[in-house]
C-alpha positions as CSV (number, residue, x, y, z in Angstrom):
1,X,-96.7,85.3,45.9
2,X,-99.1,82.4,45.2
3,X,-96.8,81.7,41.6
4,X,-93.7,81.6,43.4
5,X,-95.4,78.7,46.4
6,X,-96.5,76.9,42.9
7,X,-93.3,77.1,41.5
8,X,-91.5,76.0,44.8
9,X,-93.7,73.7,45.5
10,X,-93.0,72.0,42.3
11,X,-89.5,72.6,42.3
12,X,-89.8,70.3,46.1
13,X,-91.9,67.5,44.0
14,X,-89.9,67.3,41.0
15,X,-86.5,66.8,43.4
16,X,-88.2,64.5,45.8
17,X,-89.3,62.1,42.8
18,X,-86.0,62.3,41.2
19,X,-84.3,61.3,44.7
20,X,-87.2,57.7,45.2
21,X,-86.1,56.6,41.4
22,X,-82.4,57.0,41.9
23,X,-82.8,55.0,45.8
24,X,-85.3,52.5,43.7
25,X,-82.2,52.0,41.3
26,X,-79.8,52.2,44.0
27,X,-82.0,49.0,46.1
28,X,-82.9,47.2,42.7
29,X,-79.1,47.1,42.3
30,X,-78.1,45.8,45.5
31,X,-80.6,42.8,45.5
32,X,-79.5,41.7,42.3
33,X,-75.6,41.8,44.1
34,X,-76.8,40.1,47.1
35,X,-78.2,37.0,44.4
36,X,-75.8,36.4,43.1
37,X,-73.4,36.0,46.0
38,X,-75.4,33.8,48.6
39,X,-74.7,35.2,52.6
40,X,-72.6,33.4,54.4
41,X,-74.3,32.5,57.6
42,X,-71.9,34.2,59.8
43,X,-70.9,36.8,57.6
44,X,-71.9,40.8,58.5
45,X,-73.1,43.5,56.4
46,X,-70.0,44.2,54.3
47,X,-67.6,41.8,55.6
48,X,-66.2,39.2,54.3
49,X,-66.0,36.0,56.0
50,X,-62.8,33.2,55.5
51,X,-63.9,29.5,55.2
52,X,-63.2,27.7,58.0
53,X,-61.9,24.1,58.5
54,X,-63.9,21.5,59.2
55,X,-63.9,21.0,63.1
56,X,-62.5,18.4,64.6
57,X,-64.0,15.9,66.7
58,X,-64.2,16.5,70.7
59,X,-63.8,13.8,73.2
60,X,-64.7,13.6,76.9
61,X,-62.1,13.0,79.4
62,X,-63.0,9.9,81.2
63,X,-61.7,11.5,84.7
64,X,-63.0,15.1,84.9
65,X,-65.2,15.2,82.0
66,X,-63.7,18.2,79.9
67,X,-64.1,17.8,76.6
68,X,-60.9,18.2,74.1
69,X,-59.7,17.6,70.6
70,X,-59.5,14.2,69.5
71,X,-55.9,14.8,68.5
72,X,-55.2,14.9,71.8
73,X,-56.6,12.1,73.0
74,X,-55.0,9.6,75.5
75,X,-56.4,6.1,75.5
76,X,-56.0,4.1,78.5
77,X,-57.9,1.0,79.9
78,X,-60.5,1.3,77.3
79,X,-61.3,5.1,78.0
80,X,-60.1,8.2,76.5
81,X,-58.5,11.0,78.5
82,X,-57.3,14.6,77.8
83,X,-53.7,13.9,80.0
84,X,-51.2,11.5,80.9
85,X,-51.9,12.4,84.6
86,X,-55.9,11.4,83.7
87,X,-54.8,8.0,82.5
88,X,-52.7,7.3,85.3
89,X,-54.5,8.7,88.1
């Protein structure tokens, strides 16, 4: 009985340190991967993530204060506003 515990019990050591030296392979070769693509800062595990265009500029509507795209922008009487009815009013 005690040769076959010995046994077994080597048997369970030999596996276990088979299994840490492939996971040590397995996390050596995923840092080298993750140097030599740097994260994207909003990118998650396994994603990837599109570039975005650079934002545009927001302005402030002069009459109720919500801010918009610059594109959009209405000047009138020196100010800037998000709407006709803004510049008028």
């Amino acid at each position: 009985m005690t040769r076959f515990l010995f046994w077994l019990a080597l048997a369970f050591l030999v596996l276990f340190a088979i299994r840490s030296k492939i996971r040590g392979l397995q996390q050596r070769a995923r840092s080298q991967q993750q140097q030599q693509q740097p994260p994207h800062p909003f990118a998650q595990a396994g994603r990837r993530v599109e570039e975005l265009p650079d934002a545009e500029q927001m302005l402030c509507c002069a009459h109720c204060g919500v801010y918009y795209p610059a594109s959009e922008n209405v000047p009138a009487k020196g100010h800037d506003y998000c709407s006709h009815a803004h510049a008028t009013a």
